[in-house]
C-alpha positions in Angstrom: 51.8 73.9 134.9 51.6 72.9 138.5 55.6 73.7 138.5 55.2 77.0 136.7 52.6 78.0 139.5 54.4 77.2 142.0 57.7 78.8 140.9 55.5 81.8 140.6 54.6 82.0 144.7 57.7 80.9 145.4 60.1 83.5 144.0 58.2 86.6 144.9 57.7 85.1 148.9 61.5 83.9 149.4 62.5 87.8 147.4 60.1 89.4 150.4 61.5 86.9 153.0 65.2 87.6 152.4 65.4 91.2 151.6 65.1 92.5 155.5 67.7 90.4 156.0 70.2 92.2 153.3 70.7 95.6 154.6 71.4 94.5 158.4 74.6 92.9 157.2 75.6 95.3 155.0 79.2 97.5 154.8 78.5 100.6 152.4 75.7 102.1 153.5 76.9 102.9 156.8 81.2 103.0 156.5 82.8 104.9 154.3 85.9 102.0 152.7 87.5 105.1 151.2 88.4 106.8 154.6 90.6 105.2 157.5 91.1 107.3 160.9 92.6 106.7 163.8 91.7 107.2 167.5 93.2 106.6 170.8 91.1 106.3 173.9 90.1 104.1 177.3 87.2 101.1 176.5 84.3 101.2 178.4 83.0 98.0 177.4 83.2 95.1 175.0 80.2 93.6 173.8 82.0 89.8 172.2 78.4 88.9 170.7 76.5 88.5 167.2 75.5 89.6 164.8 78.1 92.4 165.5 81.2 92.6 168.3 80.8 96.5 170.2 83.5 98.1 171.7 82.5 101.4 173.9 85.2 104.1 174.3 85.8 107.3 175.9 88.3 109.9 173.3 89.1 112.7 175.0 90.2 115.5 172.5 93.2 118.4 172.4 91.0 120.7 174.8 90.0 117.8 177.0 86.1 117.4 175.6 85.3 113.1 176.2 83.6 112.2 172.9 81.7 108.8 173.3 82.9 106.8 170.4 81.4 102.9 169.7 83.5 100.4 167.0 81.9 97.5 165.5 83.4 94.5 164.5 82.6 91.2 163.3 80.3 89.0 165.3 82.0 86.7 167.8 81.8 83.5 165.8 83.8 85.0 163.3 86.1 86.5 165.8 86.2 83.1 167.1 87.8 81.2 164.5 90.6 82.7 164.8 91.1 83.0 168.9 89.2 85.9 169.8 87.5 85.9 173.2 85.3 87.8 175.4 88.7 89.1 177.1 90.1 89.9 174.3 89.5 93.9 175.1 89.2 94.9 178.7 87.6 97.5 179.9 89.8 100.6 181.7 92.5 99.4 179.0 93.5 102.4 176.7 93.5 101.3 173.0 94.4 103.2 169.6 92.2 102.4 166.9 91.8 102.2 163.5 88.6 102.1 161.1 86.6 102.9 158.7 84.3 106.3 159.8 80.5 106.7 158.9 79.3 108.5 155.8 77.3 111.0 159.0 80.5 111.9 160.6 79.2 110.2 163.9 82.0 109.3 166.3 81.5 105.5 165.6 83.7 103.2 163.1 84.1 99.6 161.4 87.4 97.9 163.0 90.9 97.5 161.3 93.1 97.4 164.0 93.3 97.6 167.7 96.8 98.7 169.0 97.5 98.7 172.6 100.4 100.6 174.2 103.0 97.5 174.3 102.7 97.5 170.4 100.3 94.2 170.7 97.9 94.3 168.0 94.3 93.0 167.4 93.5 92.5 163.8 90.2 91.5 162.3 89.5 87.9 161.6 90.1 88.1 157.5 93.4 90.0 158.4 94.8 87.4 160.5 94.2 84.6 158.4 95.9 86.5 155.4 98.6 87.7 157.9 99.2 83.6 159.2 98.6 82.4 155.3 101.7 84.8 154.1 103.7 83.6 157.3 103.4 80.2 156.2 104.5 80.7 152.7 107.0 82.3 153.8 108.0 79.4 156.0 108.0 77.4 153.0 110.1 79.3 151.1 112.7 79.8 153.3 112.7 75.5 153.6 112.8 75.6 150.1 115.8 77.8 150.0 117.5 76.1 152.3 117.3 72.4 150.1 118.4 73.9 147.3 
């Protein structure tokens, strides 16, 4: 009984607890993963902290309007893991980007890919670890090739 009761305070407290947290984290609501665009522009600034990396940056359009335009990535642990830095975007550096818009429209995305005009590319963490994964089985192969 004692069990039973407490089971009973406990679910509905650790529910109410954790739900805040859900929606904070959370993709859909806010980017559209049917859509990708692209924009090209100079950073203003590059926010390497969590939960979420910011990069700030000024698009100016066909009839020379400056849109202000922010990109969120990761958080910086994540980014992290696979050699990210706080350096990793300067500010003054002109980038082309791709993401994934907002439902609103607003001139803000979720990051895909960072391309700078030397053809270097940034990719997001998951991207890079599939990216060095495939390289490595493709390594393999080839070793496997060359045995035979």
């Amino acid at each position: 009984m004692r069990l039973l009761r407490a089971l009973l305070l406990f679910i509905p407290a650790f529910i109410l607890y954790t739900a805040p947290a859900y929606p904070h984290h959370s993709f859909a609501p806010v980017y559209d993963d049917k859509r990708v665009i692209t924009v090209t522009g100079v950073v203003t600034q590059f926010k390497f902290v969590n939960p979420h990396a910011m990069m700030f940056m000024d698009v100016t359009d066909e009839s020379g309007k400056v849109a202000k335009w922010e990109v969120e990535f990761a958080g910086s642990l994540n980014l992290s893991e696979v050699g990210w830095t706080a350096n990793s975007i300067k500010a003054r550096e002109r980038v082309t980007v791709t993401g994934n818009p907002t439902h609103t429209g607003s001139q803000r995305m979720f990051f895909r890919r960072l391309v700078r005009p030397d053809g270097t590319e940034l990719l997001p963490a998951e991207a890079q670890r599939v990216k060095a994964i495939e390289e490595e089985r493709r390594q393999r192969a080839l070793q496997r090739n060359q045995q035979k």
